[in-house]
N, C-alpha and C positions, 0 to 999 in steps of 0.2 A: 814566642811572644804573641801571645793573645791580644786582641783588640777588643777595649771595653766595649759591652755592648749596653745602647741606650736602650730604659724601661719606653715602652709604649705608655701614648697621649692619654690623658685622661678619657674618660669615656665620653662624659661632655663633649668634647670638642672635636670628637669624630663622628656622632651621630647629628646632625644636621637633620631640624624638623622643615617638611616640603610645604611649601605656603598654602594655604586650603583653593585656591585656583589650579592649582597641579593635580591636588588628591581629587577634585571635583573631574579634571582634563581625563585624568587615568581612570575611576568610576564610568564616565561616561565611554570610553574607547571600551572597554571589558563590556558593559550593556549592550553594545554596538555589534561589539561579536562575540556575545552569546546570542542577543536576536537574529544575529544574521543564521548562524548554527542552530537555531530550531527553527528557523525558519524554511532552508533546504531541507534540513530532517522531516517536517511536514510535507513537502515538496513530493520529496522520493518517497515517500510513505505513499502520497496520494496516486501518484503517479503508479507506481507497484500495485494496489489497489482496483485502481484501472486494467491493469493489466490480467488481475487475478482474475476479474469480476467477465475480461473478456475471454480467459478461457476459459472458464468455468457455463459462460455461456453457448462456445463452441462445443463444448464436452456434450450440454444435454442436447445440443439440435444435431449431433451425430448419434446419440443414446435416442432419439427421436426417430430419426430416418432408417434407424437396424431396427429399432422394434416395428413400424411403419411394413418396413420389405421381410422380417420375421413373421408379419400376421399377415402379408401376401400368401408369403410360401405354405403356414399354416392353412390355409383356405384352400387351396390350391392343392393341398396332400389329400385335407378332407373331399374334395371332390367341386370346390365352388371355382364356379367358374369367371372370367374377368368382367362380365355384365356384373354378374350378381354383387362382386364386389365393388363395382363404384355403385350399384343401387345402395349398397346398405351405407358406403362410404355419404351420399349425400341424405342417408337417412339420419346420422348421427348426429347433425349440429341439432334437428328438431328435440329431443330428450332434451340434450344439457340445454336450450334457451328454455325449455318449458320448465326446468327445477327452479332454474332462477329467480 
């Protein structure tokens, strides 16, 4: 013995339209946090950024200081000796202010 089964509600009467202060409530909470979520996203971007930009800066002031003690050693093979190299080391800024 089967139990008759009732046909489902009209459509009408099960979809219920949400009053435009809800859809405005619900709009404004999604803006809320999507600004919030590009807003960290910018954050860590900037942040990451910073951090590239300081080791990118630490990379050439050690690419700096090996070529620096590479044109020591250079000088030093050719025969120049450690006067002559701070002579010329305090001859070098005169050129590049005089191009300027």
């Amino acid at each position: 013995m089967s139990s008759p089964v009732s046909p489902p509600p009209p459509a009408s009467t099960t979809t219920r339209s949400l009053p435009p202060a809800r859809w405005l409530r619900i709009g404004l909470l999604l803006f809320a946090a999507l600004t919030l979520a590009l807003g960290l996203q910018a954050l860590l971007l900037v942040h990451k950024e910073g951090e590239l930009l300081s080791a990118l800066t630490a990379s050439r002031i050690g690419i700096a200081a090996d070529e620096v003690n590479a044109t020591f050693r250079r000088g030093a093979t050719n025969g120049l000796t450690l006067a002559e190299s701070r002579g010329i080391g305090r001859m070098l800024p005169r050129p590049t202010s005089a191009c300027a």
